[in-house]
Structure formats: C-alpha cells, structure tokens
C-alpha positions as CSV (number, residue, x, y, z in Angstrom):
1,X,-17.4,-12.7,-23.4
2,X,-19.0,-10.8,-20.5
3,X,-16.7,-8.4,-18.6
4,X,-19.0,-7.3,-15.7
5,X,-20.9,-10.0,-14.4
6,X,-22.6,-10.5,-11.3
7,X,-22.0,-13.9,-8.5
8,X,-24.4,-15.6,-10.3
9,X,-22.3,-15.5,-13.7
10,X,-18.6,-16.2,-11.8
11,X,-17.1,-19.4,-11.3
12,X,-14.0,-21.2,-11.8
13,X,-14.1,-20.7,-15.5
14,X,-13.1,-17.2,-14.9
15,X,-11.3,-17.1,-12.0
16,X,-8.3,-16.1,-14.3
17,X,-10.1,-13.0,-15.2
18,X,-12.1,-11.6,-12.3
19,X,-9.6,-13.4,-9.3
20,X,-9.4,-15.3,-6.4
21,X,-12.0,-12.6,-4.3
22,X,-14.5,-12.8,-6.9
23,X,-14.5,-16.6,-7.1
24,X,-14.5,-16.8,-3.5
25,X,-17.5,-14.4,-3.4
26,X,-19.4,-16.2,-6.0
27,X,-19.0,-19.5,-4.3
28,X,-20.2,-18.3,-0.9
29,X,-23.2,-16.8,-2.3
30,X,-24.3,-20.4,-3.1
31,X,-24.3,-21.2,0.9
32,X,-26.9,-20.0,3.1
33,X,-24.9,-17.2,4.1
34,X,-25.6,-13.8,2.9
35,X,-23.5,-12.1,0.6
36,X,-23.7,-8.5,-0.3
37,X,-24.9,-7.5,-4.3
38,X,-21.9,-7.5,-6.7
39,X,-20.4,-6.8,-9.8
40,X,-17.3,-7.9,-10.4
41,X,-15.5,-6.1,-13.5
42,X,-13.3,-8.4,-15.1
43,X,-9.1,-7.9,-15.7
44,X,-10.3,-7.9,-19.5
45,X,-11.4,-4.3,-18.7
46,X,-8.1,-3.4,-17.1
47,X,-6.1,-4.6,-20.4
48,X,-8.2,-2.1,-22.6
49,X,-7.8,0.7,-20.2
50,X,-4.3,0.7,-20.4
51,X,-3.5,-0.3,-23.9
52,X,-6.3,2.1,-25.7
53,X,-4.8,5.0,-23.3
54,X,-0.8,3.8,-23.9
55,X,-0.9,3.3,-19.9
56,X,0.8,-0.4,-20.4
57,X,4.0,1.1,-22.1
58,X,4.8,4.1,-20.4
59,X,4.1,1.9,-16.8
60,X,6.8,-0.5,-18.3
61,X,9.0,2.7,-19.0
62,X,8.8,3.2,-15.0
63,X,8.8,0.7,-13.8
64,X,12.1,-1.3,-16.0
65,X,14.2,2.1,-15.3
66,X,16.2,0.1,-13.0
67,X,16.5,-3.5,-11.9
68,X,13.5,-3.9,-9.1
69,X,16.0,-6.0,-7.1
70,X,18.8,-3.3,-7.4
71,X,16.0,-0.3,-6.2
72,X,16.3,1.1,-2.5
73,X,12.8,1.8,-1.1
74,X,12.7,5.2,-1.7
75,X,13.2,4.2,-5.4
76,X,10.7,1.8,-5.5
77,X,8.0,4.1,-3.8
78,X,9.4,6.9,-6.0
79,X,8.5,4.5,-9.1
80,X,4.9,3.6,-7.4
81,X,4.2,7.4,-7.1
82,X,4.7,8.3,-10.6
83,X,3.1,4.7,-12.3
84,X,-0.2,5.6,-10.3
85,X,0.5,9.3,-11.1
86,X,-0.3,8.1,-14.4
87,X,-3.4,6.5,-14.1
88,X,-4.8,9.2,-11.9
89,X,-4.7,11.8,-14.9
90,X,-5.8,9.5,-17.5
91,X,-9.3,9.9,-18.3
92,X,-11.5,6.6,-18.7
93,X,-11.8,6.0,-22.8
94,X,-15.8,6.3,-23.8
95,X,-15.8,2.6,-25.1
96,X,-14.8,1.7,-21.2
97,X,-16.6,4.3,-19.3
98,X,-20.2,3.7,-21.0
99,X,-20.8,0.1,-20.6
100,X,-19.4,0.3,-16.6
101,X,-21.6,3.4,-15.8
102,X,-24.7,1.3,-17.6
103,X,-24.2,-2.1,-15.7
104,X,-23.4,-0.2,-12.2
105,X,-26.0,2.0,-12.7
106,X,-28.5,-0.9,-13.3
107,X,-27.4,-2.6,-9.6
108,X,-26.3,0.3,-7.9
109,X,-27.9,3.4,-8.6
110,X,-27.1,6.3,-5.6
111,X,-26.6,3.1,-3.2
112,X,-23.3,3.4,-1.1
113,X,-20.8,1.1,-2.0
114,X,-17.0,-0.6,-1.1
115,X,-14.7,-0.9,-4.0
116,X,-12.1,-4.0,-3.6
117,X,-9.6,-5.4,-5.6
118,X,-9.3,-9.0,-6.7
119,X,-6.3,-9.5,-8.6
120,X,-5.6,-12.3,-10.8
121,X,-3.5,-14.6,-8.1
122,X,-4.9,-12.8,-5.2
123,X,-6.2,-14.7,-2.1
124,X,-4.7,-18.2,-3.3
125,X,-3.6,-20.8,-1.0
126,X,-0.4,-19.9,-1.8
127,X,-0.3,-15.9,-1.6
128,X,-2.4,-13.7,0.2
129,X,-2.6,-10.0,-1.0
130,X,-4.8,-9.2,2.0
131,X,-4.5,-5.6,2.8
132,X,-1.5,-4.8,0.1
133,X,-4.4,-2.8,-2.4
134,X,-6.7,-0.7,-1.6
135,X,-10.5,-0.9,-1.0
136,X,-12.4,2.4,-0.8
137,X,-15.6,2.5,1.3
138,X,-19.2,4.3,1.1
139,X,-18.0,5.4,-2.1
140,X,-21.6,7.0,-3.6
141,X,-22.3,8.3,-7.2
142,X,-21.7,6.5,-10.4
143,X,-18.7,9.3,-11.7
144,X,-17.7,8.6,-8.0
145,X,-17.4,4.7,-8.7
146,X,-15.5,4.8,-11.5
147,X,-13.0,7.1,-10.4
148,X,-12.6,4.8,-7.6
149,X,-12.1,1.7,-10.1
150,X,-9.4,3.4,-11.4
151,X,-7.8,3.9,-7.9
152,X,-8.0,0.0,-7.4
153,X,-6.5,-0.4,-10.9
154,X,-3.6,1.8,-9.9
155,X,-3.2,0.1,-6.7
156,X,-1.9,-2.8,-8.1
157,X,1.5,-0.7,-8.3
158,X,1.8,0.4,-5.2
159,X,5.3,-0.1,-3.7
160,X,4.0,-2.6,-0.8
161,X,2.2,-4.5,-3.6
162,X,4.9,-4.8,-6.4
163,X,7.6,-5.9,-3.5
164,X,5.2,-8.7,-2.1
165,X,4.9,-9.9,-6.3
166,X,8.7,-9.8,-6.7
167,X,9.1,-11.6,-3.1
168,X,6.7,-14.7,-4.5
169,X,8.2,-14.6,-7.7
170,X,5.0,-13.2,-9.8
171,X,5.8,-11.6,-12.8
172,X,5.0,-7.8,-12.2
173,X,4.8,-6.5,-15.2
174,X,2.2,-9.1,-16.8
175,X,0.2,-8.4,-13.7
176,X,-3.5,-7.0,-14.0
177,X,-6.3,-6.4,-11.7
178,X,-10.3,-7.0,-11.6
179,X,-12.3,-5.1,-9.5
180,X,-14.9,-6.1,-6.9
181,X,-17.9,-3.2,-6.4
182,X,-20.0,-4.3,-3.3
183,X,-22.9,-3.0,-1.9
184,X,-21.9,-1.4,1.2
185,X,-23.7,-3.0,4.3
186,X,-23.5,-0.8,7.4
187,X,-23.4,-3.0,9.9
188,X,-23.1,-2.2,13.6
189,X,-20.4,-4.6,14.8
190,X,-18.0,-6.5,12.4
191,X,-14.8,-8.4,12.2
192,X,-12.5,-11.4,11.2
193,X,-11.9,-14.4,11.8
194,X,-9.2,-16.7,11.5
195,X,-10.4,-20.4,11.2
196,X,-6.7,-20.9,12.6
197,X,-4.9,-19.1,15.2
198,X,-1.4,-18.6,13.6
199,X,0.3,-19.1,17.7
200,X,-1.9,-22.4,18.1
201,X,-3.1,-24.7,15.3
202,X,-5.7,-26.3,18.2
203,X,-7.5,-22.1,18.2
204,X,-9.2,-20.1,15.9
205,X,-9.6,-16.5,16.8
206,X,-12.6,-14.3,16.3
207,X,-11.4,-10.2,16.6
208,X,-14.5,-7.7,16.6
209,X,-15.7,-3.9,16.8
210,X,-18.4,-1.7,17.1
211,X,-18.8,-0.6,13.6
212,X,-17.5,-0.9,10.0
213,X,-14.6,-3.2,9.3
214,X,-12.0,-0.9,8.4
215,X,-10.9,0.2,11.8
216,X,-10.1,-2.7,12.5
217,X,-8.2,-4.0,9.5
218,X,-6.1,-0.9,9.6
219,X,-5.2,-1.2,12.9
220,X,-7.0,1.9,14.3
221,X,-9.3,0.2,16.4
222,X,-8.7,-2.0,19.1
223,X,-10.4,-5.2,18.4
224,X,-11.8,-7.8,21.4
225,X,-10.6,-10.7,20.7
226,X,-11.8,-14.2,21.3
227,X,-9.7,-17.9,20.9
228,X,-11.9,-20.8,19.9
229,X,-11.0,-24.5,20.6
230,X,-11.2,-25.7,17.1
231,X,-12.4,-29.4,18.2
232,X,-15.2,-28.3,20.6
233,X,-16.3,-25.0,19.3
234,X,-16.0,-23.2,23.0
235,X,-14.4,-20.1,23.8
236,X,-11.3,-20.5,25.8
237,X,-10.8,-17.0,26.3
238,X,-11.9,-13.6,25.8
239,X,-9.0,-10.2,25.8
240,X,-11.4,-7.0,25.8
241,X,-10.5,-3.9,24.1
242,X,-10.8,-0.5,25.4
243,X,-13.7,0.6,23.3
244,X,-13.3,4.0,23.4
245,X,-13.9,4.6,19.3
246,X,-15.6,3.3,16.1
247,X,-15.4,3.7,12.3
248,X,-19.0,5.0,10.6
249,X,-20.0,6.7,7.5
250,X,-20.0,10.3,6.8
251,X,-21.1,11.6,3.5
252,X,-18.0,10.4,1.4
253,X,-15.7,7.9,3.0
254,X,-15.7,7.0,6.7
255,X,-14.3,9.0,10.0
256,X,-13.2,7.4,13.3
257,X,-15.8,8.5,15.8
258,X,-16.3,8.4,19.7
259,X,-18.0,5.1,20.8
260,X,-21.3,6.0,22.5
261,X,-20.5,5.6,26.4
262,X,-23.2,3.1,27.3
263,X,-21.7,0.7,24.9
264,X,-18.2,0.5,25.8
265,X,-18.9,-1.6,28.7
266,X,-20.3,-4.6,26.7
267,X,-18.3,-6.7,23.8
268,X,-19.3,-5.9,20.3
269,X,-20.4,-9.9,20.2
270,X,-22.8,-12.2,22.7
271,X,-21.7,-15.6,23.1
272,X,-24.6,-16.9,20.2
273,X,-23.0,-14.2,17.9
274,X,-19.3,-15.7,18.6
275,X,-20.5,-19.2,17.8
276,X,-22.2,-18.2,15.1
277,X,-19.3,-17.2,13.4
278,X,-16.9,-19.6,14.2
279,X,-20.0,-22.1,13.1
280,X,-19.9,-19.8,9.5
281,X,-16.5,-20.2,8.7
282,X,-16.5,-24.1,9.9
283,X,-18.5,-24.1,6.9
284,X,-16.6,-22.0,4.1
285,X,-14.2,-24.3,5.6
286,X,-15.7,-27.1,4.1
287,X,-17.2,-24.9,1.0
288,X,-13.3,-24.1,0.2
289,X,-11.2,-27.1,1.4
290,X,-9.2,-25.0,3.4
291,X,-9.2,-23.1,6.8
292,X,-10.9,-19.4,5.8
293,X,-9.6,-15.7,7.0
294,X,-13.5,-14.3,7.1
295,X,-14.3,-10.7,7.0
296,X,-18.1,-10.2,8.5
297,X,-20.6,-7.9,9.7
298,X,-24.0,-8.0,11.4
299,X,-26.2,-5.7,10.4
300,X,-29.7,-6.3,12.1
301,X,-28.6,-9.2,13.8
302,X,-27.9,-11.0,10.2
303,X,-24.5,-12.0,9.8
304,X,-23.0,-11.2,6.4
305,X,-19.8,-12.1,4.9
306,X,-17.4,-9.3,3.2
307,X,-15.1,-11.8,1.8
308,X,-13.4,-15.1,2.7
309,X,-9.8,-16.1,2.0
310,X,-7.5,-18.8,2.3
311,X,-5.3,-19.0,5.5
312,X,-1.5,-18.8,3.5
313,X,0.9,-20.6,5.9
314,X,4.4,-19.5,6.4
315,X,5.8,-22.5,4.7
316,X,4.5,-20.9,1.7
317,X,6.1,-17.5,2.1
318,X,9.2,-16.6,1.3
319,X,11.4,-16.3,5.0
320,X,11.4,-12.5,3.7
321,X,7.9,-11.8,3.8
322,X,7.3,-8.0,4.2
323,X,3.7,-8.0,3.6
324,X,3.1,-7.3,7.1
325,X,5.4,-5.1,7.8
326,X,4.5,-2.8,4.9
327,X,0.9,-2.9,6.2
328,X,1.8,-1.8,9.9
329,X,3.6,1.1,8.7
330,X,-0.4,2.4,7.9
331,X,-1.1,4.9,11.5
332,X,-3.6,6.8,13.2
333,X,-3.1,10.7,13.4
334,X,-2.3,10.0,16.8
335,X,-0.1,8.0,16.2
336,X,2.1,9.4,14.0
337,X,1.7,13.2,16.1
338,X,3.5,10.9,18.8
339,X,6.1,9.4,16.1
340,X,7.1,13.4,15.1
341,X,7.1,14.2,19.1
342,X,9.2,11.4,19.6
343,X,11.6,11.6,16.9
344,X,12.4,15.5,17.0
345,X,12.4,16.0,20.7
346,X,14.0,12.7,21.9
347,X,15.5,10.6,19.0
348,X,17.0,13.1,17.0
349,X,18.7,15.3,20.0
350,X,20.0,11.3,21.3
351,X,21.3,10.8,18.3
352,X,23.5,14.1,18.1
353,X,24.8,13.7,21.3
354,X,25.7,10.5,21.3
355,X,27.6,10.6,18.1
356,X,29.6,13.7,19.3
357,X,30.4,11.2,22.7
358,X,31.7,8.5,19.9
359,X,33.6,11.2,18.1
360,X,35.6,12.1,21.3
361,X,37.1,9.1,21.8
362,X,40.6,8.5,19.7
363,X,40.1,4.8,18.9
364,X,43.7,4.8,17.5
365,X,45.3,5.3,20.8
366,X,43.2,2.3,22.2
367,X,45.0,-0.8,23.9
368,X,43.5,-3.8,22.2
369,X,41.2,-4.8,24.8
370,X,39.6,-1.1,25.2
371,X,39.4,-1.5,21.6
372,X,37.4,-4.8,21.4
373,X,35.6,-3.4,24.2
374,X,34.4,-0.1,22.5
375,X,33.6,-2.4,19.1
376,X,31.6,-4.1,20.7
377,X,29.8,-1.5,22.3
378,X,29.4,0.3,18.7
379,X,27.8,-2.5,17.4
380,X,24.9,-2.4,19.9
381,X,24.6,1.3,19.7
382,X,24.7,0.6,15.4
383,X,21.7,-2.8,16.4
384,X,19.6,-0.1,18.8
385,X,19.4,2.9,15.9
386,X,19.2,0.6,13.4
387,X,16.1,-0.8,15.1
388,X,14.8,3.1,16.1
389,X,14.9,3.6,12.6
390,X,12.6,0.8,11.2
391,X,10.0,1.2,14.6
392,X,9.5,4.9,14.2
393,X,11.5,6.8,11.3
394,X,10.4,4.7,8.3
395,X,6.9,4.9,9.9
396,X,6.6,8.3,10.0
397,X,8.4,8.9,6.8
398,X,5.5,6.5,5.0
399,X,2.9,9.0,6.5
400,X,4.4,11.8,4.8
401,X,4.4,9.4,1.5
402,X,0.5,9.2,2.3
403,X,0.1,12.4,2.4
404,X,1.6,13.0,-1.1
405,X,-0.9,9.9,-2.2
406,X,-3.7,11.8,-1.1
407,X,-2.7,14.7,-2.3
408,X,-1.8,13.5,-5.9
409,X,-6.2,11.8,-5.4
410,X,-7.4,15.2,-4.8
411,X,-5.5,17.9,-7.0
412,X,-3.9,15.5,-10.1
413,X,-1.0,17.4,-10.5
414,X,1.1,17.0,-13.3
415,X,4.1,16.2,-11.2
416,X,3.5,13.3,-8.5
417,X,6.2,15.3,-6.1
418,X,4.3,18.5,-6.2
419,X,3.4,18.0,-2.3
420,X,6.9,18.1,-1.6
421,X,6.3,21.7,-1.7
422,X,4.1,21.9,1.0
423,X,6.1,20.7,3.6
424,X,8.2,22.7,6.0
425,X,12.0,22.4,6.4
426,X,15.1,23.3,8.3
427,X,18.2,23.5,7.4
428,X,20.2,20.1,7.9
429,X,23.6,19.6,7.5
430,X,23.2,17.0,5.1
431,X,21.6,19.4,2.7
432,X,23.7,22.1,3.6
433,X,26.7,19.4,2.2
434,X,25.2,18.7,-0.7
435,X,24.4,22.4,-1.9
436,X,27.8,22.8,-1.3
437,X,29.0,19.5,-3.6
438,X,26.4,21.2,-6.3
439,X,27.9,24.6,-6.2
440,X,31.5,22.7,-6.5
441,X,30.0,21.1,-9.3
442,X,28.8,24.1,-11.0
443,X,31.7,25.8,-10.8
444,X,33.9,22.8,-12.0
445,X,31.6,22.5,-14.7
446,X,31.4,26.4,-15.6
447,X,35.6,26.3,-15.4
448,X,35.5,23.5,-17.6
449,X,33.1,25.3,-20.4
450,X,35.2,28.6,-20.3
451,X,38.5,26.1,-21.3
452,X,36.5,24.5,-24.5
453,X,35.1,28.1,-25.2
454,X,38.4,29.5,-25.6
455,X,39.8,26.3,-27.0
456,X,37.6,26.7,-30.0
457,X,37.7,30.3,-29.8
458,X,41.7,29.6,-30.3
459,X,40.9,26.9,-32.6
460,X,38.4,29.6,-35.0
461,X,41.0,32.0,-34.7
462,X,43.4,29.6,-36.0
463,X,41.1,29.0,-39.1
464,X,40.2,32.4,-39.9
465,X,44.0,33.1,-40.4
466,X,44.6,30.5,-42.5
467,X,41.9,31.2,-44.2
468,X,43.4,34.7,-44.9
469,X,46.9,33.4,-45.7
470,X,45.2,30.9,-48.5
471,X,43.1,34.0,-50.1
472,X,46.7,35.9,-50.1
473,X,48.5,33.5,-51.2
474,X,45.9,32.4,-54.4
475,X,45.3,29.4,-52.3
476,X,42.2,27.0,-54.1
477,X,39.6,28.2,-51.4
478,X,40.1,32.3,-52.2
C-alpha cells in the first residue's frame, strides 16, 4: 500500500490512514473549486517512525508516569515538553526519510509550502481538532519539509491536544497522525467561514483579512466580519475591523506586518466576493452532508479553499470542552508585554496588600454576623483572583511555555527545561520557603546518616572483638 498519495489517490478507503483533512481535501478537489497541490503522508509513516527509532515505548514511558486524569497542568505540559523533546532529537531513519524527500521533491521542488496535520479522528462530525496541532507555513526546502513533518508528528502530544483526546474519550496512547503538505498559495485576503453562526442557527458568518490566514486563526488579526441569512443568501450585517496590520511571507515562516494605509479604509471582501463564499460553502455543504467551517483565500481574484471541516455542535462536546480555551491562551507580543505590565505593576502589588488587609482582621473575635459577613466577602475576593488568574496569569505563564517550545525547535537540547535557564528571577518567598524545607531536609537527612555510620561503625567494632576473643580463645574461625 501507498503511503504518500496525492487527492487524486485518497478517499474513504483510507480515511483511517491519512484523516478526516485529507479526505475532506480529496473530496473538494472533485468540485469545481480549486484546491491547492497535495501530498498527504499517510499515519503508516508515523507507525515506522516511531517503532524503527523506539519513539512508541519511551512516549508510553512519559506519558503513563502518572494517571492523565490525576496530572495538574503543569504536569501534563511538563509531560508534552519532554514526549516532543523526543521526537525533536530523533533523526528521520533512511528507509523513511528517502522515499518522503523523493515523492515531495517530485511535487514540490523549492516551492513554498504549509504543513498541516490530519490526524486519524480529526475534523469528524463529532470532534474538531481545529487549531489544537500545529500547521507551519512558507516552510521552503525539502530538509526544511521534513523537519517540519516531524514537528506535526510531535504535535499530536501537545498538552492542549492530549487533554481535548482524554476529554472525548479517544484513546491517547493508540493515537497517530498523517500529515498534509500543501502548496502554499499567497493570497492577498483570506478567511473562514462558518456555514452556521454558533449565536444564530438562521446566520452564517464570513470573518476576513488582508493577507494569509494565520493572523486570523491565531487571533492576531482583527477580522471584519459579515453575518449571512442562511435562507436568502444576503448580508444582514457587516462589523469592520481596524485594519491596521497583516500576516505575509518573509524568507522562512511569516511576520505580522503594517497594512499599507490606502487599504485600511476598504474591507478585505466586495459584496460579489462575500457571496461567493457563502455560495462555496452552500456547496461543500451539500458535497459533505453537513454545515462546513471553510478556510479560503483569493489569490488573483480566484477563490481557493485551504481546508473544510465539519461544524461540531456542542451537544457533541463534552460540557468541559477546553479546546477553546487552550487555543486563546496563544498572544501577540503585545499582548503578553501588557499581561507582564499588568501582572507585576498592578496584580501582584493588589494582591500583597490586600492579603496583609485580610491578615489584620482577628476573625476569632468576630460576632456571628461580622463573621458571615466577612465569609462572604472572602469568597468574592477568593471568585475575583481566582478569575485574574485564569484571564491573565495562566496566559502569560503559557507564553513563557512557548518560549521553551521554540527554544527546544531551534537549539535541541538534550534537556527540554534547558530555557529555564535563561529566564530572570527574584527572590520570592515561596522559594525562599522551600530552600529552607530543603536545607531542613539535608540536614535531617545528613543527622540521620551520621547515626547508621556510627551504628555500624559500633556494630564492626562489635565484630572485630569478637572476632579476637574467638582467635584467643581457639574458637573454630581462628
């Protein structure tokens, strides 16, 4: 059996293999719509990667250290880091690497190209892994290509990803990954849309921007946005953004750059363009049986679509659904240069003093009413931290656990947490406690190594003279 094919070679007979992206692909490349060149690489390719390298076992190792349902998040990002630790310093076997850089080669050459993910349960009607692994963009080079396969690969155990499998019940450590390598098209406005608004089952909702697509999906750039009325077809309304920036191509990768001035005045889209692509997905509608979350581009005023996905409705996710969530904690540098402002300068200096107010008060000496009172006043103060903490600490927190990601890309290091190094410190009283329960430890330790020292020096002692006393005495050991 094949395992890189082209559209032309996938359909349902593999979808087990290659995943619900690939399928989807395939099947839109039979419309009339245009489709970018792919290769899909099958999941087949994934199982050989990690059993010829010993990958499978020592992820397992990882990964079953603790009960996933018994980790705290630290602990299950801890385990992400090292599982894709591995798979960044584990070269590509010659049996694997050959046969990929021949068929890319053939399709691809030195063309720029986006590297998806299409995991085996991925874009169902039933779970939607849509932004939980990575896609890499204007990724050039065919040593550049695979590298970047095996950075999808390892994405399939990133913390947001194995939480979302354990939240639907998929068994994580059967899981495996195909891989979608697409020809980049460098459109100069793109977007989504949703064939159903999720506020209003009557809308669908068109969001655009000047540029590629990933500003947009990663929430760094401000999209317009446009509701539909799904009967008639006509736009009910139109929200501008503030078009002030774009996402383009650079040499490697993409940057966010200024948005030339004469176009921020004007939508990305024209009224034509906007029914032209509700009018698309009206038809993967019918193609797939099911309303369609479309990811499009026009490059030359030709509309091309990315990728198309099933709409997954809440009553098919769990209540506990953290998918989006997880991917809002992704920020702009701006962002997250506010988040540190914020939390140092305002949050952090609140949250000493207020504490110190709480400690004043002697709740024992509290009539009962002053005491309900004050309870009740805790709790609110406990509900508005609590929420602090989630808006902007674990944010910021997650940025700093990007950093390490990219850091771990670039440099390989044997240890995932070598990046830990790099960032600067104070001293914090919660440190400073815990040195001091380490010393205490040491010492009780050191104490308790000096008693079973002389213990058996005692106990030797006690040996040796019996020893003597048998040789003197003609006992059977002299």
């Amino acid at each position: 059996m094949k395992t890189i094919l082209r559209l032309s070679e996938v359909d349902d007979t593999v979808r087990q293999t290659v995943g619900g992206k690939a399928v989807a692909l395939a099947r839109v490349a039979r419309t009339s719509l245009a489709v970018p060149k792919t290769v899909c690489v099958d999941a087949q390719v994934y199982d050989r990667f990690v059993e010829i390298t010993g990958l499978r076992a020592r992820i397992l190792m990882e990964y079953e250290r603790k009960p996933f349902d018994e980790m705290r998040w630290e602990e299950i990002w801890d385990t992400a880091l090292r599982i894709q630790s591995l798979f960044l310093n584990t070269e590509l076997p010659h049996e694997i690497a050959t046969p990929l850089r021949e068929a890319i080669g053939r399709e691809f050459a030195n063309d720029p190209v986006v590297v998806r993910s299409s995991a085996m349960g991925e874009d169902s009607i039933k779970a939607s892994f849509a932004g939980l692994h990575e896609s890499f963009v204007n990724v050039r080079g065919i040593a550049s290509i695979l590298e970047h396969i095996k950075l999808v690969w390892a994405s399939l155990w990133s913390d947001r990803a194995m939480l979302y499998r354990a939240e639907i019940g998929l068994n994580v450590s059967t899981s495996r990954m195909a891989v979608v390598v697409q020809e980049l098209v460098q459109g100069q406005k793109s977007g989504v849309m949703f064939g159903v608004s999720p506020t209003d089952e009557s809308k669908a909702v068109i969001e655009a921007v000047y540029g590629l697509n990933q500003g947009l999906v990663d929430g760094t750039i401000e999209p317009d946005r446009w509701m539909i009325d799904r009967a008639r077809g006509t736009t009910t309304s139109h929200i501008p953004a503030s078009r002030e920036k774009m996402v383009a191509t650079k040499s490697k990768g993409v940057a966010v750059v200024p948005l030339p001035r004469r176009m921020r005045s004007q939508a990305p889209l024209g009224e034509t363009e906007v029914r032209e692509v509700f009018q698309a997905e009206k038809a993967l509608e019918n193609v797939f049986g099911a309303t369609q979350d479309v990811e499009w581009t026009y490059r030359n005023a030709r509309l091309h679509i990315l990728q198309s996905r099933p709409i997954t409705t809440a009553a098919h996710l769990s209540q506990q659904d953290l998918r989006p969530w997880y991917i809002s904690l992704h920020r702009s540098l701006e962002n997250l240069q506010g988040l540190r402002q914020s939390i140092e300068n305002e949050d952090i200096p609140r949250m000493v003093r207020q504490a110190e107010r709480l400690a004043e008060v002697d709740l024992a000496r509290l009539p009962d009413e002053d005491l309900a009172r004050e309870i009740r006043a805790r709790d609110g103060i406990h509900k508005h931290w609590r929420q602090r903490y989630w808006d902007y600490f674990i944010p910021f927190a997650h940025a700093i656990r990007l950093f390490g990601q990219f850091y771990n890309r670039v440099l390989k290091p044997k240890d995932p947490h070598e990046f830990a190094e790099l960032l600067p410190s104070k001293a914090l009283r919660s440190v400073e406690r815990n040195q001091r329960l380490i010393r205490a430890a040491q010492k009780v330790s050191k104490k308790s190594k000096s008693q079973r020292g002389t213990k058996a020096r005692q106990s030797a002692r006690s040996e040796e003279r019996s020893d003597v006393s048998r040789a003197l005495t003609g006992g059977e050991d002299s």
